[in-house]
N, C-alpha and C positions, 0 to 999 in steps of 0.2 A: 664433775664439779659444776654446779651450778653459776651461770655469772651473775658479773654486777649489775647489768641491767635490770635479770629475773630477780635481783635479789630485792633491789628497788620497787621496782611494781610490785610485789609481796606486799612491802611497806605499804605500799598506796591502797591495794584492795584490803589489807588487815583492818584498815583505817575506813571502812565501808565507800572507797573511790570518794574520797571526800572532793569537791569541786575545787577547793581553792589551792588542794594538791595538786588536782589535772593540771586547773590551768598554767599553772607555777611550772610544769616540767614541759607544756607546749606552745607556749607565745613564742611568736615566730620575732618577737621584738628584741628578745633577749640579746643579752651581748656578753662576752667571753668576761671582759675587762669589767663586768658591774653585775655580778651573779645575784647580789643581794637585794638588787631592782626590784620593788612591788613586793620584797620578802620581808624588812626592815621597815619600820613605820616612826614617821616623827612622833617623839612621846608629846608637844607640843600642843599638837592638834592633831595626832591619828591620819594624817595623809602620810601616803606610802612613798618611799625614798628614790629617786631618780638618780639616774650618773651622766658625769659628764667631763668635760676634763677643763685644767687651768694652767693659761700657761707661765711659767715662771720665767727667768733671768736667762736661764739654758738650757731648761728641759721642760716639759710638758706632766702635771700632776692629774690622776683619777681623782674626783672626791663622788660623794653624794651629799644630795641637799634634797629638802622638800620638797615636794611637788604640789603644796596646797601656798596657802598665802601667810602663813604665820610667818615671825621676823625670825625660827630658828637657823641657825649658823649650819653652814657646810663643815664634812667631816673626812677626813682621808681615807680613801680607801684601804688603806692597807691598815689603819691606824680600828677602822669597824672591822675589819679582818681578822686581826690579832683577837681585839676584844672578843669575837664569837669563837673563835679557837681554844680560845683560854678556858670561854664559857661552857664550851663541848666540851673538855678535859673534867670540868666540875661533874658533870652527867653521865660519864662513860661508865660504865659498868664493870666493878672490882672485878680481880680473880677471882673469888668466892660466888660474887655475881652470878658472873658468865657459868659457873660449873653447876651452878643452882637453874640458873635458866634452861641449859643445855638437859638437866635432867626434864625438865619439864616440859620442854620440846619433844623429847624423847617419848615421855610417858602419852601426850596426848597422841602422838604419830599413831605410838602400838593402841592407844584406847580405840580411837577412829578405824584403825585397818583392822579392829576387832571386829568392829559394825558394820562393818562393809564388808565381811565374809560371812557376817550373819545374813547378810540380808542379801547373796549371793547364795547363800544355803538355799535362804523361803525363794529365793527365785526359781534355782532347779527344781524346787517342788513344785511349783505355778507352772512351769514349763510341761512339767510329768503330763500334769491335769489338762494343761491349754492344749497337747499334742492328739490327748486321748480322745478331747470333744472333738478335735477337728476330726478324728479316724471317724468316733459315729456319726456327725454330719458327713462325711461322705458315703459312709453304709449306708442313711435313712435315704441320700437324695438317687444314693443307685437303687434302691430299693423302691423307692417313689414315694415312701413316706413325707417327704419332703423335695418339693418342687424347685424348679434350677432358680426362680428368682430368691425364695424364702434362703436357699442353699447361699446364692451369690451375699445378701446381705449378710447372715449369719455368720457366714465365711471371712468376709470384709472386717467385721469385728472382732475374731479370732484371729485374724492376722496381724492386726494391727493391736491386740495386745503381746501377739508371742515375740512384736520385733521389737517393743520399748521394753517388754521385759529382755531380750538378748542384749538391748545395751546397756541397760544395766548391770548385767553379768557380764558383762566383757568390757566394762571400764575399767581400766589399771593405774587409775591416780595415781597411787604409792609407789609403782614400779618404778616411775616414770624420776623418783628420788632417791638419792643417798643420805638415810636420815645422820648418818656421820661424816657427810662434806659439809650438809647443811648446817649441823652442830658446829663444823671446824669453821665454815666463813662465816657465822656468827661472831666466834669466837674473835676471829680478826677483825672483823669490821665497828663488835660493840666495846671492845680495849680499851680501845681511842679513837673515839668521835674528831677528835680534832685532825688527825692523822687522814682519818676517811674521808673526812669532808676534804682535806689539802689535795689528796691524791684524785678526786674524782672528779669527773671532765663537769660542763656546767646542766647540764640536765639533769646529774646524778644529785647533785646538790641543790638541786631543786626539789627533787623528790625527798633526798633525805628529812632536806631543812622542812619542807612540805610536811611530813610523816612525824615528825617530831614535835612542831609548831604549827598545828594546821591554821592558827590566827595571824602568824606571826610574829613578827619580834619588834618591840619598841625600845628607842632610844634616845634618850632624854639629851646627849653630845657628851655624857660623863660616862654614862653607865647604862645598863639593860633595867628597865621597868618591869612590872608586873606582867607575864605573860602564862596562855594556857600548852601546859605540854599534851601531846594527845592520849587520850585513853589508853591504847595500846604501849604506848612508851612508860606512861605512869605503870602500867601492870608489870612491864618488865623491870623496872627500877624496882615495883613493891615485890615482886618474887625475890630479888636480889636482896631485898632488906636495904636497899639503897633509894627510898624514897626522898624527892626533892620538891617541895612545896613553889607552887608554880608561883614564877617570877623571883625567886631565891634562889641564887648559885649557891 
């Protein structure tokens, strides 16, 4: 079973390692209690949301508020919590979804580990060939048709194609997964987004929320404005027939 880290960085590199993922899952500023820091953007003026706490009568409140200069209002954290939860629920991907996905995961796995045993085929046959020169460059140079420097060089280049062709015969990408665990923690984790996101520690939820909204999210103190989901997310909503027009729960 693959975990939830691998499963995370998946997200991130699908996403061609987009930068404002990275950074989002490595600031060493982060904090447990304000996940949504630098994630959440004032709809206001576009500066990114900060935490901090307030204290009340007998306890002490999380909120976030802007980090630029506009007059907009502080917001509760649990109260931006709920709301993104709710709004993950909108996007999670039906049963029919998930089973439409899963096949498609499925179909590229087997198309790609077609192509990679093709092309593991034309390598033993590269290999046949690269084996045979190197035999008559050692017959010609014991023979003296060819001299130990001409030998050394010629030799130098046949070698160093017979060992990038061997790694590429001998890399075992696919092995190395279960295209049916992979299918199954799909299945769990794209359910219920709001679920995923609750249970995973805060780098995980970086990554996620990173992978999904690689601009992030705006909030005007009522509601979620206009934002971009990322390609990869929009493809799997559109395979599911579950397409959601960015910034539209």
């Amino acid at each position: 079973m693959i975990s939830e880290e691998q499963f995370y960085r998946v997200q991130a590199i699908l996403d061609g390692r987009n930068v404002n993922k990275i950074s989002l899952s490595h600031r060493v500023r982060d904090k447990v209690d304000f996940p949504l820091r630098r994630i959440v953007h004032c709809g206001k003026c576009g500066s990114s949301f900060t935490g901090g706490w307030s204290k009340g009568r007998t306890q002490k409140y999380a909120y976030y508020r802007c980090s630029g200069r506009c007059t907009g209002q502080s917001v509760r954290v649990d109260k931006l919590e709920n709301a993104l939860k709710e709004y993950l629920k909108t996007i999670s991907l039906t049963e029919q979804g998930i089973e439409l996905f899963q096949l498609f995961l499925i179909k590229v796995f087997r198309d790609r580990k077609t192509r990679l045993e093709k092309v593991r085929t034309r390598t033993d046959a590269e290999l046949e060939i690269l084996y045979a020169t190197r035999r008559q460059l050692v017959e010609k140079n014991l023979s003296g048709i060819f001299s130990d420097e001409i030998f050394k060089e010629q030799n130098s280049i046949i070698e160093e194609k017979i060992a990038n062709a061997q790694i590429t015969k001998h890399a075992d990408l696919f092995s190395k997964y279960d295209i049916n665990k992979v299918t199954d923690f799909v299945r769990i984790k794209l359910a219920d987004l709001s679920k995923t996101y609750e249970e995973s520690d805060l780098s995980q939820k970086k990554v996620l929320l990173g992978s999904i909204f690689p601009s992030g999210l705006l909030w005007n103190y009522f509601t979620w404005l206009n934002h971009t989901i990322s390609p990869i997310y929009q493809s799997i909503l559109s395979i599911s027939g579950n397409s959601v027009t960015d910034g539209d729960p």
